[in-house]
ZAMARGU-4260 file (C-alpha; in steps of 0.2 Angstrom, whole numbers, plus 5000, padded with zeros to 4 digits):
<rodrens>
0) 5482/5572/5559 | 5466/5568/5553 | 5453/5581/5554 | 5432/5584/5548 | 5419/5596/5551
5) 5401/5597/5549 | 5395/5615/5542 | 5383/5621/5554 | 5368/5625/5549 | 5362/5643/5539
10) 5350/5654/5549 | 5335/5653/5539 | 5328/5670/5532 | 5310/5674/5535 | 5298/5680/5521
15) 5300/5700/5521 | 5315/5700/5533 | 5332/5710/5530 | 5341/5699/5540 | 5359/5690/5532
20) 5357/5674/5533 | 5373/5668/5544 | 5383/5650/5545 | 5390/5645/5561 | 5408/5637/5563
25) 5411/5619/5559 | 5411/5608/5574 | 5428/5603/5582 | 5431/5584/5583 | 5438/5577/5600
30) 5456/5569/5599 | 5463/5559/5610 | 5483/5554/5612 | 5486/5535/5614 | 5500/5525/5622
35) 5503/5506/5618 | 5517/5495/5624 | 5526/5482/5612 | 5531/5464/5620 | 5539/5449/5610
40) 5529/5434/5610 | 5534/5420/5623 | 5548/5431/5631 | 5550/5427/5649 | 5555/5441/5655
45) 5549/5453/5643 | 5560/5469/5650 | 5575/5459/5645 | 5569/5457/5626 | 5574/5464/5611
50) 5560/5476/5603 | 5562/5472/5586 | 5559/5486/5573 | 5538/5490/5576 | 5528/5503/5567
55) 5509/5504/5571 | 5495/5513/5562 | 5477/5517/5559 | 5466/5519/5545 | 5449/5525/5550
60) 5435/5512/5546 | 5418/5518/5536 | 5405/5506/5540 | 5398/5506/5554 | 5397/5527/5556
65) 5412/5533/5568 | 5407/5539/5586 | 5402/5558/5586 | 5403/5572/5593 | 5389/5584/5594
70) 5390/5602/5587 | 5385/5620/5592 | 5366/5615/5583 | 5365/5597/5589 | 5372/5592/5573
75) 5383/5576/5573 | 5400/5579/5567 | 5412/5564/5563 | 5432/5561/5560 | 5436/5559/5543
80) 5453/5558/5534 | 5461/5576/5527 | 5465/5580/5511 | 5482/5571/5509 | 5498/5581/5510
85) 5512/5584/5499 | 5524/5571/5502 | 5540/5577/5512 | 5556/5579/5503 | 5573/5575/5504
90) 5567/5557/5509 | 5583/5544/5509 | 5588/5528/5513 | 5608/5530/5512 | 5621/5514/5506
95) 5634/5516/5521 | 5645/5504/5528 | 5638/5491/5521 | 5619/5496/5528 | 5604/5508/5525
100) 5601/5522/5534 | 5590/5522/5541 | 5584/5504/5544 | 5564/5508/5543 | 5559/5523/5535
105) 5540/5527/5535 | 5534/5539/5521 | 5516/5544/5515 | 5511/5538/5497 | 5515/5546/5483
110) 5533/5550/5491 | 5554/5548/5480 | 5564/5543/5490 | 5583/5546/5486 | 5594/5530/5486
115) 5613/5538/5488 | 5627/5526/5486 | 5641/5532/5499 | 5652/5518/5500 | 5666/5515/5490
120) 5660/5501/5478 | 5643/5493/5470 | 5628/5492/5475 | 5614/5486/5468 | 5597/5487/5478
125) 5582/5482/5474 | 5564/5476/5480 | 5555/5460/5474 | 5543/5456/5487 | 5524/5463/5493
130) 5524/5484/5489 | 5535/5493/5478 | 5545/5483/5466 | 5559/5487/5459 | 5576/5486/5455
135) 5587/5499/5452 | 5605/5489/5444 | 5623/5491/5448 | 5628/5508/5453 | 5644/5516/5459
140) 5651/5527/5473 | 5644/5542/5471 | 5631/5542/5463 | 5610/5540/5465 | 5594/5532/5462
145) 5575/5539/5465 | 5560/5528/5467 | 5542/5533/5469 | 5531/5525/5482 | 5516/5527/5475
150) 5504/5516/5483 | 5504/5509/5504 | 5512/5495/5507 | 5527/5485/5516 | 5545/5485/5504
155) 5558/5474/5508 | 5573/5481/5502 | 5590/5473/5499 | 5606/5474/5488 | 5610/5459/5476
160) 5628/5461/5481 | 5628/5463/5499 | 5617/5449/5510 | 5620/5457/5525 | 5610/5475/5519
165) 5590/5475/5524 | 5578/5487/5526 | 5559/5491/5526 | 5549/5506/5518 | 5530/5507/5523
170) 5521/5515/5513 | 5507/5523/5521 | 5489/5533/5519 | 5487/5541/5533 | 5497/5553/5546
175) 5493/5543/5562 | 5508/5531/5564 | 5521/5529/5578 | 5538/5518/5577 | 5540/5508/5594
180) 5555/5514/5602 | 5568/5504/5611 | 5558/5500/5627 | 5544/5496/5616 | 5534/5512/5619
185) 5524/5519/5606 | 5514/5536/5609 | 5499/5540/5593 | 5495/5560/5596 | 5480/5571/5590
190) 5467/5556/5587 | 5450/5558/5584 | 5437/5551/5592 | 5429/5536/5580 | 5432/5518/5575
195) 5448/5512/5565 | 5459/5498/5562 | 5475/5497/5569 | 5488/5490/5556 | 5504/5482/5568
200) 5520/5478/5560 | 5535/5471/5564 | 5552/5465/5557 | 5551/5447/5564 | 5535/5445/5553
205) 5550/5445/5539 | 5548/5448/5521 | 5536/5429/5515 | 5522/5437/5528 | 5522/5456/5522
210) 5506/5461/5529 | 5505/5468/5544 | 5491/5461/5557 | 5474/5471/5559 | 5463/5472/5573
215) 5449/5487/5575 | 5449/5498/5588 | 5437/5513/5595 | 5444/5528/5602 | 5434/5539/5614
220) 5432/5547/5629 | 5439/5535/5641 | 5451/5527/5628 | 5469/5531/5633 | 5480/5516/5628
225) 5481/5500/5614 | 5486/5492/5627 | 5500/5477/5626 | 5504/5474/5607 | 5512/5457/5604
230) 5525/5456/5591 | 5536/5440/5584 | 5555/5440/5588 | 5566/5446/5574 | 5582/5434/5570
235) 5597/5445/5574 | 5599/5459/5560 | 5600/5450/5544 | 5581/5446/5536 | 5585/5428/5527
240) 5582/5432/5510 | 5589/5425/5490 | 5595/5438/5479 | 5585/5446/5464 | 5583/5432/5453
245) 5579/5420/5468 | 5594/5412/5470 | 5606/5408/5486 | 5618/5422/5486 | 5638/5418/5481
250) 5653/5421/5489 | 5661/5437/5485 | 5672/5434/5471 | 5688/5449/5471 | 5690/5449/5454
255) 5672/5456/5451 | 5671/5474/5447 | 5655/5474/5457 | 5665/5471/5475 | 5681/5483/5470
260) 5685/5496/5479 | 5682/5512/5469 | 5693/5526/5470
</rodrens>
């Protein structure tokens, strides 16, 4: 949650006078909790629609001043981002089944995130595209990789061995974000009143049109909702994509090493 206050100000000592001089508490921001509702583009019957995978954000915007709110002396106080937190741990996106688990992780930046093989072959995943780039080789059964995201931004990840394995890792600067649920419902808690820009996106944008779309926003007393956020429809599961060296994938061949089954 983003959080700010303005010191108040010091009573001011008199020439001769024993008073202390005294500081009065920093002024509380206003927050506000805001609900928005993702549809698909062109659906005609919108409840009947599949929400692809959504995240929205907001990143609080400097110029022109955010909306105020007034403290104990008068004094304008304004939202302005916290000191950022230690990145959580035990972050991972987990090689199972032939999938990642999960399939959209959101992490703040800065963050490892652990990358645990736990199938019974290769794999070999890596991330080429807008973001982190990478790419971490063959690796067995068993075993683990560790990548830093250290800056925001959207990775496409994928295995060179596997077509069918996708995910997404956004990287993120602040703590206000929400992933749309099923229904399309996304629900932003503890904002502060002032002007930002909402970052939207979403998994049919695919991986040639990384960045998310922008729009700014102003949240304040009366502002309760982001109202209908309109997103593209995602193509089944599988984001079309070439493998590491930008190449069509080939078939699986069975006398690889890379697809046998390891024991």
């Amino acid at each position: 949650m983003l959080s700010a206050g303005v010191p108040g100000l010091c009573a001011q000592a008199t020439a001769g006078a024993s008073s202390p001089v005294t500081a009065q508490a920093p002024a509380q921001i206003p927050t506000m909790t805001l609900s928005g509702r993702v549809e698909v583009t062109g659906a005609a019957k919108v409840h009947h629609a599949v929400i692809p995978g959504t995240v929205v954000w907001l990143t609080p915007v400097t110029t022109p001043a955010p909306i105020t709110a007034l403290g104990s002396e008068g004094e304008a106080a304004t939202a302005a981002p916290s000191a950022p937190a230690s990145p959580p741990a035990n972050l991972r996106l987990v090689q199972k089944n032939k999938s990642f688990e999960p399939h959209i992780l959101v992490v703040p930046a800065g963050s490892l995130v652990e990358f645990p093989n736990r199938d019974p072959f290769f794999h070999n995943v890596f991330s080429l595209f807008e973001g982190k780039r990478f790419d971490l080789g063959l690796y067995e059964a068993g075993t683990s990789r560790m990548v830093r995201f250290d800056r925001p931004g959207i990775s496409y990840i994928f295995c060179n061995i596997h077509p069918e394995m996708s995910a997404v890792v956004i990287t993120l600067a602040t703590p206000i974000y929400a992933i749309a649920n099923r229904d399309g419902e996304v629900s932003l808690a503890g904002v502060p009143y002032g002007h930002y820009i909402l970052h939207v996106w979403s998994e049919g944008m695919g991986p040639e049109n990384a960045q998310p779309v922008t729009r700014e926003v102003t949240i304040g007393e009366n502002t309760f909702s982001l109202g209908v956020i309109r997103v593209p429809e995602a193509n089944g599961q599988r984001m079309a994509h070439k493998n590491k060296y930008g190449r069509e994938y080939d078939d699986p061949t069975p006398n690889n090493s890379a697809y046998e089954q390891q024991r």
